[in-house]
C-alpha positions as CSV (number, residue, x, y, z in Angstrom):
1,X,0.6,-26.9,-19.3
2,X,-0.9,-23.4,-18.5
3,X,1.3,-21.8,-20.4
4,X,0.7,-24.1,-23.2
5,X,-3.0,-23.5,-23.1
6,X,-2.4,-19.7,-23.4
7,X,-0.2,-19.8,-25.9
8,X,-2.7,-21.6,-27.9
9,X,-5.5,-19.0,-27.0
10,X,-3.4,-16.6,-28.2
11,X,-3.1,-18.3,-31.8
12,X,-6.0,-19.1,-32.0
13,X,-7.4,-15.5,-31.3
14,X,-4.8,-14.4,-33.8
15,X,-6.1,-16.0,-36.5
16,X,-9.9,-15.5,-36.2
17,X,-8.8,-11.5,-35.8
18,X,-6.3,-12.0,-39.1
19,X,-9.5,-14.0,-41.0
20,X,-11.6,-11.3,-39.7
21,X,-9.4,-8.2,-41.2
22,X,-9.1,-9.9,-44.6
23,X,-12.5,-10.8,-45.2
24,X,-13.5,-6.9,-44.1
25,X,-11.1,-5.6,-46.8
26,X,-12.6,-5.3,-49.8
27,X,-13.1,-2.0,-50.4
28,X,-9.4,-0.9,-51.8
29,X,-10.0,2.6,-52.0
30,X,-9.0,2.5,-48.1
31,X,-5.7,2.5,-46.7
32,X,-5.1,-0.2,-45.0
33,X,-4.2,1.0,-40.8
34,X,-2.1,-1.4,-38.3
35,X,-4.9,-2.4,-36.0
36,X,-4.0,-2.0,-32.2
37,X,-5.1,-5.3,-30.2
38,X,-8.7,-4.9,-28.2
39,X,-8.0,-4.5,-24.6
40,X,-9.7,-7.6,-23.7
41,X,-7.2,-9.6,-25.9
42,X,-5.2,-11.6,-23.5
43,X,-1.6,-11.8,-24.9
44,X,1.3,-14.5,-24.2
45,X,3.3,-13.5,-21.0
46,X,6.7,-13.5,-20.9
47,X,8.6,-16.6,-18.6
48,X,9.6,-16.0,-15.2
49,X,12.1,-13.9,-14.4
50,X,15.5,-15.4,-14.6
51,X,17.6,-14.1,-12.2
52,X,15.9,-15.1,-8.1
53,X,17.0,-16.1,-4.5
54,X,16.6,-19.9,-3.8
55,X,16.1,-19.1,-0.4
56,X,12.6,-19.9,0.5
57,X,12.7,-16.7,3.2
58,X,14.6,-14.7,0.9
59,X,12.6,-14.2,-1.9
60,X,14.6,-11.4,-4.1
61,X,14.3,-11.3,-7.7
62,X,15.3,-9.5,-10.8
63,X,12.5,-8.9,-12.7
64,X,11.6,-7.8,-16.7
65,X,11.0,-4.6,-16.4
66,X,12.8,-1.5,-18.4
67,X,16.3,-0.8,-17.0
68,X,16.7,1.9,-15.0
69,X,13.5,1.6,-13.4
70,X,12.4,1.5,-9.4
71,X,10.1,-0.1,-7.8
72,X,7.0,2.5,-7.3
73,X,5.0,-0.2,-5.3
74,X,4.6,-3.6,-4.4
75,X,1.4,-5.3,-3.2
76,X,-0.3,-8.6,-2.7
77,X,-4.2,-10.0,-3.1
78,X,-3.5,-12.9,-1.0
79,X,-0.3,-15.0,0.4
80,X,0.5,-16.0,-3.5
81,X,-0.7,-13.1,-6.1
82,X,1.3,-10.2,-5.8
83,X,2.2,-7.1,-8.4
84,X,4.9,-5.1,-8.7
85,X,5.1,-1.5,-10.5
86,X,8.1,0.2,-12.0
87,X,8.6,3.5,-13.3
88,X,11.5,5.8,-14.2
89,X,10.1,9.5,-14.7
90,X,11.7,12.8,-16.3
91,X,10.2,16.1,-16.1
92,X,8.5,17.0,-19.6
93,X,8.8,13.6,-20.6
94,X,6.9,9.9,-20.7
95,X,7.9,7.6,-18.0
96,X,9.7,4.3,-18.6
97,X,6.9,2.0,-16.6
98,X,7.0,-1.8,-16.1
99,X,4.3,-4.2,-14.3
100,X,5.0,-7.4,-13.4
101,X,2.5,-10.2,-11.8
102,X,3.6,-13.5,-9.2
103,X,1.2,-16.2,-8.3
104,X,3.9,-17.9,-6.2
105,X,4.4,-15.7,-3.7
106,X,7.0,-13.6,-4.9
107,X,9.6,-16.8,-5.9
108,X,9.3,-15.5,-9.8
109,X,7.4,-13.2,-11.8
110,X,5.8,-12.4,-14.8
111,X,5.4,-9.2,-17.0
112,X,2.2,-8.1,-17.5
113,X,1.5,-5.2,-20.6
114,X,0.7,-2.3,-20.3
115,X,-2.8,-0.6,-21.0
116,X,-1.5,2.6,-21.8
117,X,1.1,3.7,-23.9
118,X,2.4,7.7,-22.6
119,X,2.1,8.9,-18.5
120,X,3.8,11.6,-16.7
121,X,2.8,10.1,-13.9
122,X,1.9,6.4,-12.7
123,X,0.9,4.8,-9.5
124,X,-0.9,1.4,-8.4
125,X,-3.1,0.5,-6.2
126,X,-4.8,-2.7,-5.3
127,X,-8.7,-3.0,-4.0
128,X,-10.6,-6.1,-2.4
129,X,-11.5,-8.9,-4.2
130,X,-8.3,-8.6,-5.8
131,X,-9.2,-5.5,-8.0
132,X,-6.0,-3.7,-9.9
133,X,-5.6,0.1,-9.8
134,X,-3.4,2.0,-12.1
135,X,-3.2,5.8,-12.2
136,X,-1.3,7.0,-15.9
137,X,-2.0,10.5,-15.9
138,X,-3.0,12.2,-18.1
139,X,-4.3,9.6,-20.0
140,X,-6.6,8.2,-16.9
141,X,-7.2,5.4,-14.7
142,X,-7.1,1.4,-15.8
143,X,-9.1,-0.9,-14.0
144,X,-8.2,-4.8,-13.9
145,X,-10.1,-7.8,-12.5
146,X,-8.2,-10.6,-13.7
147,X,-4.9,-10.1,-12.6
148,X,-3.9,-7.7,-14.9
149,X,-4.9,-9.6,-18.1
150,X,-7.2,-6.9,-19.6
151,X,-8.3,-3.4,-18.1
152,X,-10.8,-1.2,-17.9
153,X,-10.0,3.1,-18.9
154,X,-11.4,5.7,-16.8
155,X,-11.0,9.0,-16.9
156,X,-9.0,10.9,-14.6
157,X,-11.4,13.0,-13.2
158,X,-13.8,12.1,-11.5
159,X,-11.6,9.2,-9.3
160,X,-13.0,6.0,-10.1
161,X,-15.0,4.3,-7.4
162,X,-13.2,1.3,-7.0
163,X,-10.3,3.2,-5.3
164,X,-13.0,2.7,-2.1
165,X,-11.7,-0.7,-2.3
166,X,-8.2,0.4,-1.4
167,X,-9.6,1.0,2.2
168,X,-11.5,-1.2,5.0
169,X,-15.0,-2.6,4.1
170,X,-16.2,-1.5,7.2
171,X,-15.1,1.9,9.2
172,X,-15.3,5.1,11.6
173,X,-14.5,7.5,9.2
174,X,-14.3,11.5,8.5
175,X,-17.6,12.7,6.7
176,X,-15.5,14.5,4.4
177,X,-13.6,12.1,2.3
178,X,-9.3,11.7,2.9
179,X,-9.8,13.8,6.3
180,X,-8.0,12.0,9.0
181,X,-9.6,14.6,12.0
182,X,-12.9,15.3,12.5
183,X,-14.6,16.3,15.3
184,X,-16.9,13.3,14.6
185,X,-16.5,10.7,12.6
186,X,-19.6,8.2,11.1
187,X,-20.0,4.7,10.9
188,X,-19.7,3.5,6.6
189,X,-19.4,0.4,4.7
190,X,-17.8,-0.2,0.9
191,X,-19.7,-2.3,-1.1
192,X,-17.9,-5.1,-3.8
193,X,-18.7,-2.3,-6.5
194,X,-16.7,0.0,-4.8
195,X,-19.7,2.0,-3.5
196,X,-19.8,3.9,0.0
197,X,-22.7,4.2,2.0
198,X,-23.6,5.2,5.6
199,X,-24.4,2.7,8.4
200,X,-27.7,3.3,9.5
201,X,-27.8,0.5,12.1
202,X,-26.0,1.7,15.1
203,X,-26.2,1.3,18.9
204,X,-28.9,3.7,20.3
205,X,-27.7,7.3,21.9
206,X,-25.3,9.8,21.0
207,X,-21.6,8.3,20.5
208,X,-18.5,9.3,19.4
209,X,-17.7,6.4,17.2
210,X,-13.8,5.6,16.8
211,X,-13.8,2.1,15.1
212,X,-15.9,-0.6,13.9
213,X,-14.7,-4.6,12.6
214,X,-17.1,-7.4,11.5
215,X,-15.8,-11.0,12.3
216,X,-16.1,-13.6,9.4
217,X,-19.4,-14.7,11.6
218,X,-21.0,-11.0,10.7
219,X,-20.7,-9.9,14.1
220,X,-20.5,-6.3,14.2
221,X,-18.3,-4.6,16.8
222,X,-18.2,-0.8,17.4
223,X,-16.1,1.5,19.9
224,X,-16.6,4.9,20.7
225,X,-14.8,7.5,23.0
226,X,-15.8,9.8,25.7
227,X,-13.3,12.5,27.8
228,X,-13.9,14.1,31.2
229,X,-12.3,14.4,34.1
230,X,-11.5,11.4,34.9
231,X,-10.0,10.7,31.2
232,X,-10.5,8.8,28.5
233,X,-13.6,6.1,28.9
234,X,-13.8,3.8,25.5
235,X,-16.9,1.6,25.3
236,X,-17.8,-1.5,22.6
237,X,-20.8,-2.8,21.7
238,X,-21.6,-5.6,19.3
239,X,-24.8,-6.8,17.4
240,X,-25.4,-10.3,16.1
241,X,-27.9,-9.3,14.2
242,X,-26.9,-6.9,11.3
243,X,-27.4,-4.1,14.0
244,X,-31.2,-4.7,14.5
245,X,-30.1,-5.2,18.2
246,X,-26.9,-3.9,20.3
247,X,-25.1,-5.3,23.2
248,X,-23.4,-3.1,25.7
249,X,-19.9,-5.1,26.1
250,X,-17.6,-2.9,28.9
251,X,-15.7,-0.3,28.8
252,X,-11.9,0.6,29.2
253,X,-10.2,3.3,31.0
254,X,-6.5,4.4,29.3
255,X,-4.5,6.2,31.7
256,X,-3.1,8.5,28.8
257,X,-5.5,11.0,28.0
258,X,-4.3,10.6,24.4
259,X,-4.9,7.4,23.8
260,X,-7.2,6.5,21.1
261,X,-7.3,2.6,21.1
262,X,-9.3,1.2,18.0
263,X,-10.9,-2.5,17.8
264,X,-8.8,-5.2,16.5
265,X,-10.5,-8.7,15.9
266,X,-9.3,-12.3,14.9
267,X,-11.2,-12.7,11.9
268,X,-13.2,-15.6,13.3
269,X,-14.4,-13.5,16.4
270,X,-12.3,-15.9,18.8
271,X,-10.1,-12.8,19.8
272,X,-11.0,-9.2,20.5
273,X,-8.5,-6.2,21.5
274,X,-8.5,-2.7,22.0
275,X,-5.4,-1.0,20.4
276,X,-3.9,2.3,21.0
277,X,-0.9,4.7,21.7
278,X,0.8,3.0,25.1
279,X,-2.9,1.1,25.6
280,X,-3.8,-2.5,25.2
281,X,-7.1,-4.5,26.5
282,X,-8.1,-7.9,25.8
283,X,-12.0,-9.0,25.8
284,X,-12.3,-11.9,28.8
285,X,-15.6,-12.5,28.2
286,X,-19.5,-10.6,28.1
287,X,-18.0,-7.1,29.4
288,X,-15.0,-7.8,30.5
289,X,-12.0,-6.6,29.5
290,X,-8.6,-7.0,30.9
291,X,-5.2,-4.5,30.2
292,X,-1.9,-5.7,28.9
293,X,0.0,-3.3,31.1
294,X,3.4,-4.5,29.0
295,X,1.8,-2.0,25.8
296,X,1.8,1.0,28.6
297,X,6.2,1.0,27.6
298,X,5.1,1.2,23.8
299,X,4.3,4.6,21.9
300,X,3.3,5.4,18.1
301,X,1.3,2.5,17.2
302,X,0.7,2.3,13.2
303,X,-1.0,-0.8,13.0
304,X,-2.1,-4.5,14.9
305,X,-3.4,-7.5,13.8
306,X,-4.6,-10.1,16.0
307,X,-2.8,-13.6,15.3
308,X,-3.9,-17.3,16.2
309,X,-3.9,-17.9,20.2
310,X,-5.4,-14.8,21.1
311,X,-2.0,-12.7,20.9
312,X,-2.1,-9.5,18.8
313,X,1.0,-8.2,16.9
314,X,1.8,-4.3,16.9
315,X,4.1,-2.0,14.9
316,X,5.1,0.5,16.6
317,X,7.9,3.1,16.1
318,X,10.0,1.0,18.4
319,X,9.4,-2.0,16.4
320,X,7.2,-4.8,16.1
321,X,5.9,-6.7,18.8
322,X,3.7,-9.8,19.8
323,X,1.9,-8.6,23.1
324,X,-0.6,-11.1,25.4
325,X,-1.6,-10.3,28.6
326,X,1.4,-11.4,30.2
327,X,4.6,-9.7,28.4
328,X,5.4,-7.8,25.0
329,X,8.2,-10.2,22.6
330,X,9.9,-8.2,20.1
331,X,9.5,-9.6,16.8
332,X,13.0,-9.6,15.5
333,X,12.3,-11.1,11.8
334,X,10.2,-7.5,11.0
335,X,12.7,-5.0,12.0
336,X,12.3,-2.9,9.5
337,X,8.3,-3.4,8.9
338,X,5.9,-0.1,10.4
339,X,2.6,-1.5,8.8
340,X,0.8,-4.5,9.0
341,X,-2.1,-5.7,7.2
342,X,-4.1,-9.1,7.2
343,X,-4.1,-11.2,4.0
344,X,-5.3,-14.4,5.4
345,X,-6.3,-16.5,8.8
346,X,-2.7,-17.2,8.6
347,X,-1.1,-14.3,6.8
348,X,0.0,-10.7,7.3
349,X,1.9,-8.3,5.1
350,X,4.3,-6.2,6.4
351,X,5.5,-3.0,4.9
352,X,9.0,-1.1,5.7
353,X,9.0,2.4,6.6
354,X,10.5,3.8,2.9
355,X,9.6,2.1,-0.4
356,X,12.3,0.1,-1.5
357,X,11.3,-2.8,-3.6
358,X,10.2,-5.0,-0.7
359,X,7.4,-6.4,1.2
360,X,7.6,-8.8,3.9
361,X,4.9,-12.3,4.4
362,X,4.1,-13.4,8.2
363,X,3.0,-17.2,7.9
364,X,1.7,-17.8,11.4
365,X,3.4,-20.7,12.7
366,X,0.5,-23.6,13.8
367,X,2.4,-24.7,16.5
368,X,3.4,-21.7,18.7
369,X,1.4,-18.7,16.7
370,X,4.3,-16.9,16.2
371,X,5.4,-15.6,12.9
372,X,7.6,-16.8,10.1
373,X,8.4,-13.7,7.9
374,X,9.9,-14.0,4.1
375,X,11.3,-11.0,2.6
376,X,10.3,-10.4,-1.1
377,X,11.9,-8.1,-2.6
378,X,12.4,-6.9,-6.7
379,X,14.7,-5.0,-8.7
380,X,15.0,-3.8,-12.5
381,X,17.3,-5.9,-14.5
């Protein structure tokens, strides 16, 4: 029926454009010029890809894209909208580049058109709130807020501001922007609009910040990290208030001096860790915090995201793992993930290690919190 209803859009925009160019021409000294659809036309999507797994867990599908193309990237919004981006590029010439769209969580997929017609170069990226992000140099930048249906050009320089979006609302970041080490790093927020702007409300002193999360309750946590001779000593504070007032919640003590353990929080504030290189801690309660010595056998953490039940899961470059307080389970349904990040209450996205065409969904299991992964993964026809 959706499909119906577009179709009919389309037709119906069709003719009010066609009504529109005849009654305009009446001056025949002009040659008449093929007129190229306005970008905010939406246009009648191709069907679903024809060729997909029936497995549930194995969601792999042959997609319409140009042959001969690779997947470039592959991202998802939220458990069910997901894009895929396809190029094939020569030196000196225009790339072969396909985009295609899935609101089902990767069981089929659409093609979407693109906003551009030449690129050397192409790459995507997808912002908060669902925002679109492609890069076609040297023609520019294309911004899309409804899924890819119409976009927006920029030029290529300067970047636009809604690649902000690509990273954390809230973080302990490098003053200078894309630095990764600094000797001290500030607290900073990105608004919807993409906009970036210091955190003013902090806790009282002089700290070295490492990390900062806001629960869905707006409670505001921060971390920061001290070393002397007695090693590392990394304290958290949180404010209830939007950081009119601060509350001094403990402080951890890592036994490897290089351990840089960064707040992880259960969106709705039920769950709070400290994760780091071979270092774990779980908040108890007001300032007290309690190590999951089973993390000190784990090294080269990339990412965690606190699940349901309190239990956190890591990758690390020995795999990934659900840790608690009691024990570390290796996760064997993401043996080939080394990123993790949080779509939902009840979601995670893993990412492999080498882009291949494939993501991987965590649906946290309601009755033991544990996760059920699906691979999805796409290829050119």
């Amino acid at each position: 029926m959706v499909a119906v209803r577009r179709r009919a859009v389309v037709v119906a925009l069709a003719t009010v454009l066609t009504a529109t160019l005849t009654a305009g021409g009446c001056r025949p000294q002009e040659t008449p010029q093929a007129e190229e659809p306005a970008p905010d036309v939406s246009y009648e999507e191709l069907p679903p890809a024809p060729t997909g797994s029936e497995d549930p867990h194995n969601r792999q599908n042959v997609v319409p894209v140009p042959k001969g193309t690779s997947p470039r990237a592959v991202e998802f919004a939220d458990p069910d909208t997901g894009y895929a981006l396809f190029s094939a590029c020569v030196a000196g010439q225009s790339c072969e580049v396909g985009l295609v769209l899935t609101l089902d969580g990767g069981s089929s997929w659409v093609s979407r058109k693109l906003p551009f017609d030449d690129a050397t170069e192409v790459d995507m990226r997808l912002g908060r709130g669902n925002v679109l992000i492609l890069k076609a140099a040297p023609t520019g930048w294309f911004i899309s807020r409804d899924t890819g249906r119409t976009f927006e050009k920029r030029p290529m320089e300067p970047a636009p501001v809604e690649l902000n979006l690509t990273e954390p609302r809230y973080q302990a970041s490098c003053p200078e922007v894309g630095a990764s080490e600094c000797p001290a790093r500030q607290l900073t927020q990105v608004a919807d609009d993409g906009t970036r702007a210091a955190i003013t409300a902090k806790p009282p002193g002089s700290h070295a910040f490492t990390s900062i999360a806001v629960t869905d309750d707006n409670r505001m946590w921060v971390s920061s990290k001290v070393v002397d001779d007695t090693g590392p000593t990394v304290t958290v504070w949180y404010s209830s208030d939007g950081g009119k007032h601060w509350v001094a919640d403990g402080s951890v003590h890592p036994l490897d001096p290089t351990a840089d353990p960064k707040l992880v929080v259960d969106p709705s504030g039920t769950a709070v860790w400290l994760v780091g290189g071979r270092f774990a801690a779980r908040r108890n309660g007001a300032g007290s915090w309690t190590e999951a010595t089973a993390m000190r056998e784990l090294s080269e953490v990339y990412s965690a995201e606190v699940l349901p039940r309190g239990r956190v899961l890591v990758a690390t470059g020995q795999g990934v793992w659900l840790v608690d307080l009691e024990q570390k389970v290796r996760d064997p349904g993401a043996r080939t993930i080394f990123r993790l990040r949080r779509l939902g209450q009840t979601t995670v996205l893993g990412y492999p290690a080498q882009q291949s065409g494939e993501v991987w969904l965590c649906a946290v299991q309601e009755k033991d919190g544990k996760c059920d992964w699906s691979r999805v993964a796409v290829s050119a026809r």
